[in-house]
N, C-alpha and C positions, 0 to 999 in steps of 0.2 A: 625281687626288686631289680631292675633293668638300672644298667650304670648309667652316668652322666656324663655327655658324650658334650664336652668343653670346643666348640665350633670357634676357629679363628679366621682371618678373611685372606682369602688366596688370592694370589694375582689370575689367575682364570677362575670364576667360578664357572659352575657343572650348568650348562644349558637347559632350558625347559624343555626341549627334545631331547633329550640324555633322561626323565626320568617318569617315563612309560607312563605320558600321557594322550588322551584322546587325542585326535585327528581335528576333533571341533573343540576343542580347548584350545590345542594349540595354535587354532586360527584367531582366536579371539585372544589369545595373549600376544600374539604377534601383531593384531589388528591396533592392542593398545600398546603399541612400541616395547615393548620385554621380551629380552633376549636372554640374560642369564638370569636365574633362580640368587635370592639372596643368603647368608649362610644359614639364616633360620628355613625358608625354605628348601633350603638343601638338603638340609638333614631331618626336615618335618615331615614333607609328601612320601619317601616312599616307605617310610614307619607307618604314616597315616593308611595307605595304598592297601602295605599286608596287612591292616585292620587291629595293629595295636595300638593300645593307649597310650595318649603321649602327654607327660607337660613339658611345656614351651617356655621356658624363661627369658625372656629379649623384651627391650625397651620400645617404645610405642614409636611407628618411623621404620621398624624394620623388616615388612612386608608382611605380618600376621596373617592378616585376613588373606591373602592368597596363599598363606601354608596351611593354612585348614579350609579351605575355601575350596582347591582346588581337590583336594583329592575328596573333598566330600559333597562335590557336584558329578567326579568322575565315578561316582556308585550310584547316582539317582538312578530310578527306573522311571523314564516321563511315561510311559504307558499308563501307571498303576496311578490313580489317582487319590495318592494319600501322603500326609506329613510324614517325610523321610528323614528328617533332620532338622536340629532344633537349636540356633544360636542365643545363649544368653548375654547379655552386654548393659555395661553399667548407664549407660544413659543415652538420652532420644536421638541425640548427633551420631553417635558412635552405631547404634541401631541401622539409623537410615543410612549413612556411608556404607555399614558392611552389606545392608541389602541390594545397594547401586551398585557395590563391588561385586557382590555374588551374582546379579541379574545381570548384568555384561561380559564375564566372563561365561556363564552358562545358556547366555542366550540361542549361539548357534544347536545347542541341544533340545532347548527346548524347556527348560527348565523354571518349573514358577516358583519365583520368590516374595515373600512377605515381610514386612516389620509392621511391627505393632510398639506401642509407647504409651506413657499416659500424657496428660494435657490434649490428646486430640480426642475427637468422636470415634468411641469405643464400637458404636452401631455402625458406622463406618468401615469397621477394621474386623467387625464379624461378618459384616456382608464380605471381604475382600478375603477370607479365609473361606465362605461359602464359595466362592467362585472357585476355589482350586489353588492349590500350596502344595511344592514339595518339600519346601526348605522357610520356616518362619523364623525370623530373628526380632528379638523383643528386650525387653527390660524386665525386671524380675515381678516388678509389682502388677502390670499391665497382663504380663504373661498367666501369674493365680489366677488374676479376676478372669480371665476368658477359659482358664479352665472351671474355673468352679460356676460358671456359667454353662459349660460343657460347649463352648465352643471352638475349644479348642482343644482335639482329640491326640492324646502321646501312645498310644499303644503302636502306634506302626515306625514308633521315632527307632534307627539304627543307628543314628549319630548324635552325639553331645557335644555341645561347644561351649567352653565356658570363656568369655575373652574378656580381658581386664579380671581377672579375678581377682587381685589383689585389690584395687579400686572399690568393687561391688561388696568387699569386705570390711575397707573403710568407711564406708556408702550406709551401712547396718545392712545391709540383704543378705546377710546369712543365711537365716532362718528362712527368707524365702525359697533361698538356692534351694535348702535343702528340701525343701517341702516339693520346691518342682521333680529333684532330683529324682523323689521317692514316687514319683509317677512315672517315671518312664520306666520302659522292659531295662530287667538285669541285664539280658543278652545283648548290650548296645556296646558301641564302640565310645569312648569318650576323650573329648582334646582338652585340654585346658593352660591356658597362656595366662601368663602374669610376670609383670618387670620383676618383683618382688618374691620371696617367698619366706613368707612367714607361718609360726605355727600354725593357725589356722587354714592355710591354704594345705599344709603337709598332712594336716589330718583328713582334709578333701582328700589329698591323692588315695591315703590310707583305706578310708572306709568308702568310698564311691568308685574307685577306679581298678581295674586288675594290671597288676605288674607293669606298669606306666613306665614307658622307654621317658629319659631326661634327656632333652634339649638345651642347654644354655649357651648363649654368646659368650664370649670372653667380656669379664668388666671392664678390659680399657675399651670398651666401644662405649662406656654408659654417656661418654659426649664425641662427640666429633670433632678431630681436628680442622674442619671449616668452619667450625663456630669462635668467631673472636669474643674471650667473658669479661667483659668490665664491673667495674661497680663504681657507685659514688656515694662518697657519705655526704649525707644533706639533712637538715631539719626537716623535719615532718613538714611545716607550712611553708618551705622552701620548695620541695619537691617538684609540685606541679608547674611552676616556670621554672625551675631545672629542664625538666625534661620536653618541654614546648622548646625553650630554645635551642635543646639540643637536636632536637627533629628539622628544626629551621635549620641547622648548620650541615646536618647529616642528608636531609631529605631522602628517607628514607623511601623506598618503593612500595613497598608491601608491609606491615608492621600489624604484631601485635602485641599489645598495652593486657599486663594482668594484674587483676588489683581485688583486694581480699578478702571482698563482703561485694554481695549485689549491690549494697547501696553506692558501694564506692565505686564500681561497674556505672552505673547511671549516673553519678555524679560524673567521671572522668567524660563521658561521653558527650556529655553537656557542654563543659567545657573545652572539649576538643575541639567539638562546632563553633562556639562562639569565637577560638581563637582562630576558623576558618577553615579548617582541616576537615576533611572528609571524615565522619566517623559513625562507628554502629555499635552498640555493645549487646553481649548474649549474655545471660544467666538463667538460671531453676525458674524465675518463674515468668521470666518472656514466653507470649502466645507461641505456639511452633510453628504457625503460618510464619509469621512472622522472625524466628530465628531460622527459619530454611529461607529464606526469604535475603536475609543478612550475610547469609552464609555464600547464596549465592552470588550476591554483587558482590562479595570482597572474591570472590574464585575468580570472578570476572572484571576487576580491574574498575568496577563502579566508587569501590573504597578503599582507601590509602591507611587507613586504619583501624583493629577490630581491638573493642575492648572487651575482656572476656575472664570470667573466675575460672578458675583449677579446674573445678567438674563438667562447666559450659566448654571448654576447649579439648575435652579431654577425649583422641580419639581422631582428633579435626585430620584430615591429612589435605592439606592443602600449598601447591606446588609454589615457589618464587616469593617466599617471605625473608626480605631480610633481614630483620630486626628483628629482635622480640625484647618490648621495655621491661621490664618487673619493676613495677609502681611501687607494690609493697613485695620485702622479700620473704617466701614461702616459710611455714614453719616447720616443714617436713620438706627436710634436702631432694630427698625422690620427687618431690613436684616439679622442684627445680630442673630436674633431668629431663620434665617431660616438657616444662615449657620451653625449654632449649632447643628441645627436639624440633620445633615447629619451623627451624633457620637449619642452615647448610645442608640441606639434600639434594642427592640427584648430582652430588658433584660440583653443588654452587657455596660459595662461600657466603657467612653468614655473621651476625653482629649480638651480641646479647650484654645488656644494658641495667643493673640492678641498682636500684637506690636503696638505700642503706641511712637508718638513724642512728645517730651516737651508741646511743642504747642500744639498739640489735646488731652491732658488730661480731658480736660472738656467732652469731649464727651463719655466717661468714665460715667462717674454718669447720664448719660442720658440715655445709656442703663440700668446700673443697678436701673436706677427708675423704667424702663418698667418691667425687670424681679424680680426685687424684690430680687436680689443676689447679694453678692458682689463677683468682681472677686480678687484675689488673686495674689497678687504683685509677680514675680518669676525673680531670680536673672539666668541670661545669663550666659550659660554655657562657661569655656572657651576652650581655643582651645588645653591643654594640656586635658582634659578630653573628649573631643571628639576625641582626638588621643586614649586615651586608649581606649574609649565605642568601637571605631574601631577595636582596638588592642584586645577584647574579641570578639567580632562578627567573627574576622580570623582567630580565635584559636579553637572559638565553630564549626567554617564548617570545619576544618581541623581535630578534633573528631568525626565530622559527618560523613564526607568522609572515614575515617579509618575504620569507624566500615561497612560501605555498603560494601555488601561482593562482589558487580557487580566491585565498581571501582578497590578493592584491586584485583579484579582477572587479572587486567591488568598490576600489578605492576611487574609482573616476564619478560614481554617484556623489560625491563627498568634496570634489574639484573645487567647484567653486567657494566651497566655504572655507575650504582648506588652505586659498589663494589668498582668501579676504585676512586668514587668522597669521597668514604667514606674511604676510603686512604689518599686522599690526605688532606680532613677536617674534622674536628672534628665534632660531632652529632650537637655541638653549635652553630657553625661556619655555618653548614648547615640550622640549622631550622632559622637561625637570618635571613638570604637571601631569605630564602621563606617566611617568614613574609615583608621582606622589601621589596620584589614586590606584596605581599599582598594588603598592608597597606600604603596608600599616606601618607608620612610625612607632618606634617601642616606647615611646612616652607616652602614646594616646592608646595603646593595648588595652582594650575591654577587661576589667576586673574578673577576675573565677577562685571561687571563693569552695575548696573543698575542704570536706568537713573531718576534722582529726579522726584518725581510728587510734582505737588504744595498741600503744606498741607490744611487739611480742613478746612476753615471759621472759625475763633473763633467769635461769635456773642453773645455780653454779654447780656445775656435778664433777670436774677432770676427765670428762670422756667427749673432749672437744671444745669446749667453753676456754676449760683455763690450760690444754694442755698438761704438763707433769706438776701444775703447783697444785697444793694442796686447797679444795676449796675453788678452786676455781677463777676467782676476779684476779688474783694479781699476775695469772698468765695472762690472763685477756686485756686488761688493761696493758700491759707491755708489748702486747702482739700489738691495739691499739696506735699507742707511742710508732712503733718501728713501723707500721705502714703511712702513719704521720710525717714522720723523720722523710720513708722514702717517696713519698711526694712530693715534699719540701725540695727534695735533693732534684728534681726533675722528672722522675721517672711517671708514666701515666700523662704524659703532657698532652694536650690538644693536636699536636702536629702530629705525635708519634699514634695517637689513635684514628688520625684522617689516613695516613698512610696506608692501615689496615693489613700490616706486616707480620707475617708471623715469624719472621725469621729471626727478632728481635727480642732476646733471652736478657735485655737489661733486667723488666721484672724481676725475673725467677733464680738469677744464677745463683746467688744465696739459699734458695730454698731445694731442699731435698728429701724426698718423702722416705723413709724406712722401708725396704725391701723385706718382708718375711719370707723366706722361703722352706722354712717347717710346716710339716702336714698340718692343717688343720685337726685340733679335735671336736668330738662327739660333745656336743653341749646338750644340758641335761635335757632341754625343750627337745631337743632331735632325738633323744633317748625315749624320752614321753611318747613322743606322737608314734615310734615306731617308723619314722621317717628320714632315713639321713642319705644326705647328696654328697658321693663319693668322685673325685677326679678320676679318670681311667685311668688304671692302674696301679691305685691305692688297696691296700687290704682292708 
């Protein structure tokens, strides 16, 4: 069993030319602006290279798909016209992303790539396997059917990739993994990444894998510091003009809204429109024309906001989002991690926004045990200040529009009537009317009426709910009280969150997390599986 080789991020990373790759890779990763390898590919590709198995443990955001990507485009043979290599992936987004990634970086080679999925024409997706595949990447379910159709052939697969495996395990595809697994040649090479790793993934390494070198990031990277975390506690039937007017005040660039159930997905979307806002929402069972489709206009600046479940985003890697809202907050902290992910990369700073009902406070310090941050109480905007943030956004495009010299060239069509009205009212009297059809007044705001979901489980156990009390509620309730208290007191204010300061320790300076620094032990599930992940340099 190969050590776990604990990757932290260096002020130089090791360059894509430093780790003996092709001549025509490296044109196309130079073509799509990358210069240095990130730490998971740092220490991925040239494990991958010598042809051992690796699992990857790193958060969704931190280059995967080009650490197995790469080194298992640089073994294809385009000569040999046969499936060389086989990506599995938890859902149809994450599918077509890794196939755009893998066809653009292996295109000066010459290398053809596949996804396959379900919700599209299957007769589609075998004709495009007849035409020639070296590399398919698919979904686990879509993947069976095309083999037990025999259309899709594993005996010449040399590579394995399993991505998100913790996800697809959540997902129930177990039993499908395993079933593909059990088709491909023993002699293959095989990768497999997941943010997580839990029993079931360690009995993968165990039974499917030989001697898997371990990869993991360091856990303070599970958020980033250009993510600013907020949260608000609001009622349920508060929420949704909570967070409309906080978008009015914030105007957000790029945002995206996640919210719990499909139905609430379609619902949010509804009323994102009606309250004027550009919006699209993705879930399980939107057509895929139509969610590639969604996908595309928010990459391109068509939509200001995507609303989107857990497993519909999951995967998305898409560049200049600043916001990301959590409508309803995750029942499982690691979601949390991932919808966060979707804001501050690339070196840009980013905003993440949680509502929060009375009742699911506790779940609250559950996440912030996992990431070791605390989120930051922020007082709801109201709705006389989201009239104004409106009222400068229709004053800034009415200076924008003045000074483009295209649209004033059209103003002299307009002269005379514009002579006759400047007669009749005054300059005031004119610009007050063109802002009032600007600008929806927040007393005449269109009703949007979304539909309760039932809140998440309060389950009082001591392992984060109630802290050291016994039982659970009367830590929570007093944790509760003191983020009450430190609201009350000023802290989380409206000015101090437009700022977007991180240098601003009022929050936190009270709180301080517990440093263990004792080995870890062997816990009986890691004893079970025959699977346990040792720091370098541990016995």
């Amino acid at each position: 069993m190969g050590w776990l080789r604990t990757t932290f991020r260096k002020k130089n990373n090791v360059k894509f030319n430093e780790l003996n790759l092709s001549a025509d890779l490296l044109a196309e990763i130079e073509k799509a602006g990358f210069v240095e390898a990130s730490p998971i590919q740092e220490q991925t590709i040239p494990l991958a290279l010598e042809g051992k198995d690796v699992i990857g443990q790193a958060q969704t955001g931190t280059g995967k798909t080009a650490a197995f990507g790469l080194p298992t485009l640089e073994k294809i043979r385009t000569e040999e016209a046969t499936i060389q290599a086989l990506v599995i992936a938890p859902t149809r987004e994450l599918a077509v992303q890794s196939q755009e990634e893998l066809f653009r970086f292996g295109r000066s080679k010459g290398v053809k790539v596949r996804s396959v999925y379900g919700g599209s024409s299957i007769e589609k997706q075998i004709k495009a396997l007849k035409s020639g595949a070296h590399i398919v990447v698919g979904t686990p379910g879509r993947l069976l059917d095309l083999i037990k159709r025999k259309a899709l052939k594993l005996q010449d697969i040399e590579t394995l990739i399993l991505d998100e495996a913790d996800e697809m395990l959540n997902m129930g595809f177990l039993e499908d993994i395993e079933a593909i697994i059990s088709r491909v040649p023993e002699n293959r090479q095989t990768l497999l990444f997941s943010a997580t790793m839990p029993d079931a993934i360690k009995r993968i390494g165990v039974q499917f894998m030989k001697e898997p070198e371990h990869v993991k990031i360091a856990a303070k990277e599970l958020t980033t510091e250009l993510v600013d975390q907020y949260y608000i506690r609001v009622k349920e039937q508060e929420k949704f003009d909570t967070m409309t007017r906080l978008m009015d005040v914030e105007q957000p660039e790029l945002a995206i809204v996640f919210g719990r159930t499909k139905r609430r997905v379609d619902e949010l979307t509804r009323g994102l429109k009606i309250r004027g806002f550009r919006a699209e929402g993705i879930h399980g069972d939107l057509d895929q024309n139509k969610r590639l489709r969604v996908l595309r206009d928010f990459k391109n600046g068509n939509l200001d906001v995507l609303v989107a479940t857990d497993v519909a985003a999951r995967g998305l890697d898409i560049s200049g989002v600043t916001h990301v809202y959590n409508y309803d907050i995750p029942q499982d902290p690691e979601s949390y991690v991932h919808r966060i992910g979707r804001t501050g990369r690339a070196g840009k700073s980013g905003q993440s926004i949680t509502f929060v009902s009375p009742n699911e406070m506790g779940y609250l310090q559950i996440i912030e045990n996992l990431t070791k941050k605390r989120m930051k109480g922020l007082k709801p905007a109201s709705a006389e200040e989201a009239f104004q943030a409106k009222k400068q956004v229709a004053l800034k495009k009415i200076e924008r529009d003045f000074a483009d010299e295209t649209i004033r060239a059209n103003f002299e069509k307009f002269g005379k009537d514009a002579r006759k009205l400047a007669a009749e009212f005054t300059p005031e009297e004119l610009a007050m009317y063109i802002l009032s059809l600007t600008v929806q007044d927040p007393d005449s705001l269109p009703e949007v009426e979304i539909a309760r979901e039932k809140p998440l489980p309060f389950k009082p156990s001591g392992n984060g709910f109630g802290g050291k009390a016994k039982g659970g509620r009367r830590g929570d309730d007093r944790r509760d009280r003191d983020r009450r208290d430190r609201d009350r007191r000023g802290n989380g204010r409206r000015d101090d969150f437009k700022k977007g300061s991180r240098g601003n320790d009022r929050f936190d300076k009270d709180r301080r997390y517990r440093k263990d620094n004792k080995k870890p032990r062997n816990t009986s599930s890691e004893k079970q599986t025959g699977f346990v992940i040792r720091n370098k340099g541990d016995k």
